[in-house]
C-alpha positions, 0 to 999 in steps of 0.5 A: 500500500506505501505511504501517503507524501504531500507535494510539498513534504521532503522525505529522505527516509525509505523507512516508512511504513504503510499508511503513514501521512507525511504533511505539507512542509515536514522534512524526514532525513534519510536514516529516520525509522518510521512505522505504520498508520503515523500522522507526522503533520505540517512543519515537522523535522525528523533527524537521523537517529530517531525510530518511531513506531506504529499509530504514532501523532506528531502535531505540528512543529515539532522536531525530533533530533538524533536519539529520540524514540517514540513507541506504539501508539505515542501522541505529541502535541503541538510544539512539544520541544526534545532537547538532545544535549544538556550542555550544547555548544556551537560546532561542538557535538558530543560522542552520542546524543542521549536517548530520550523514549517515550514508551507506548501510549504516553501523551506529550502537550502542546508546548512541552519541553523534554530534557535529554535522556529521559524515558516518559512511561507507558500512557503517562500525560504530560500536560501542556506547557510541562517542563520534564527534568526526570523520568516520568512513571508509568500512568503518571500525570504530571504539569508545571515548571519542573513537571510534578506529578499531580495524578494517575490515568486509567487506560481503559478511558483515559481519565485520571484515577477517582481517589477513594478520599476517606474523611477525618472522621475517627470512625468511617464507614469503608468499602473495601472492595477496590476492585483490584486483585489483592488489595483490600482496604481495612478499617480498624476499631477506634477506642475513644474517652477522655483521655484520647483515642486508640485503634489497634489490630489484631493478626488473623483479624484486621492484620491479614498477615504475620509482620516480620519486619516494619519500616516508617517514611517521615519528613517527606521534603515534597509530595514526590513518588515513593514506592513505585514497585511491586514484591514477588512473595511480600505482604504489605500494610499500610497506615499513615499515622499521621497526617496523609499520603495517596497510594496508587495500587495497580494489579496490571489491569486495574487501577485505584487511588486510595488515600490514606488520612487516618490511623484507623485505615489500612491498606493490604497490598499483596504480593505482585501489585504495583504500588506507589505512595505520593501527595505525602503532606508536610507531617505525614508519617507512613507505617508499613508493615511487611511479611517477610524481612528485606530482600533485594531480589524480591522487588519489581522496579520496572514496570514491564516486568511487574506485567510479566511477573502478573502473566507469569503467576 
């Protein structure tokens, strides 16, 4: 079938997959790696070293430069700026130009910019007029100047995750049914008379497990990710004993958000679920309780490999 070219285009590149459309003035030099069904519209510049995959959007006025990828199913906004050199000079080029990947169905905006050798995660959103520094997690919503996360996606409709948001209340009514494999949400007896209040938990009852081990995160300095993996064989319990967080729990094809904002509430994660805690307040204190003692190799941090880890139980 080949590929549709305007009059106007100048495309260098043999490597263009079928019913790829390449618009008025884009310009596609000749070692470039294009795959199918991609939309590379008006007054684009596609370099050398750059491989795009299949059903890939490149609005207009974009330049992609040496050591950029585009995965499957890539949208990028109007404008959006890749930069491929921290420190460029004049007449001055490095030995490789970093690699920057934006993995499969990640959005990028209109008038984003994307410093050099970053990888922005599968379906993440990065919002328009988003300045990246870092990498940006799988799923992630991220705006601002430095971008920052402000949220989750569901890609079954593309909208941000609905927290479950619980009130201050010492006792709440809790649905713990989150609809993701593994996770429950428990909410513990609160005790109160005059002189306070307590809650506890008891192991066979509201604590589904045997801890071994206990770790606490405080004095969180921003509401950045922490956690963002997932265990092969560790059990998990979570409570912020003080102030708040939000956990995101994904077990490869569902995702929630629940946040954590009392000391009555508790969070089961089992093993091979995807886990991150973010939005921490200024005092928040986060309790967790784990089933086995630290091991190293018994983390997923990377995200395609959680996935194979669901596949594979």
């Amino acid at each position: 079938m080949g590929f549709y070219k305007h009059p106007n285009a100048l495309v260098e590149s043999s490597s263009i997959g079928d019913k790829t459309r390449v618009w008025a003035f884009a310009h596609i030099l000749p070692k470039a790696v294009i795959g199918e069904d991609c939309n590379i519209c008006d007054h684009t510049f596609i370099e050398n070293d750059v491989i795009i995959g299949n059903r890939v959007t490149v609005k207009c006025g974009v330049q992609l430069w040496d050591g950029i990828t585009l995965e499957d199913d890539v949208f990028v906004g109007p404008n959006a700026t890749f930069t491929n050199d921290l420190f460029p000079r004049s007449k001055q080029y490095p030995s490789a130009f970093a690699r920057t990947v934006v993995h499969k169905g990640a959005s990028v905006g209109a008038n984003a910019t994307i410093l050099p050798g970053l990888n922005i995660g599968q379906h993440a959103m990065v919002g328009a007029g988003t300045v990246v520094t870092k990498d940006v997690p799988s799923f992630a919503i991220v705006v601002g100047n430095p971008a920052r996360i402000i949220g989750y996606v569901q890609t079954d409709n593309n909208h941000s995750i609905k927290s479950t948001v619980q009130s201050l209340a010492p006792v709440n009514k809790v649905d713990n049914d989150l609809g993701i494999n593994g996770v429950r949400l428990y909410e513990t007896p609160v005790v109160i008379d005059l002189r306070g209040s307590l809650t506890f938990a008891e192991i066979g009852k509201t604590l589904p497990f045997v801890p071994k081990r206990y770790f606490f995160v405080f004095d969180v300095p921003s509401s950045e990710v922490r956690g963002a993996h997932a265990h092969y064989e560790c059990h998990q319990f979570l409570v912020c004993i003080r102030g708040s967080c939000s956990v995101v729990v994904d077990d490869g094809q569902n995702r929630a958000e629940v946040i954590l904002n009392h000391p009555n509430l508790g969070l089961h994660v089992s093993p091979r679920v995807w886990a991150i805690e973010y939005k921490y307040s200024q005092d928040a204190v986060l309790m967790v309780l784990a089933s086995e003692v630290y091991k190293s190799e018994d983390y997923i941090r990377d995200y395609d490999s959680f996935l194979e880890a669901v596949k594979n139980k």
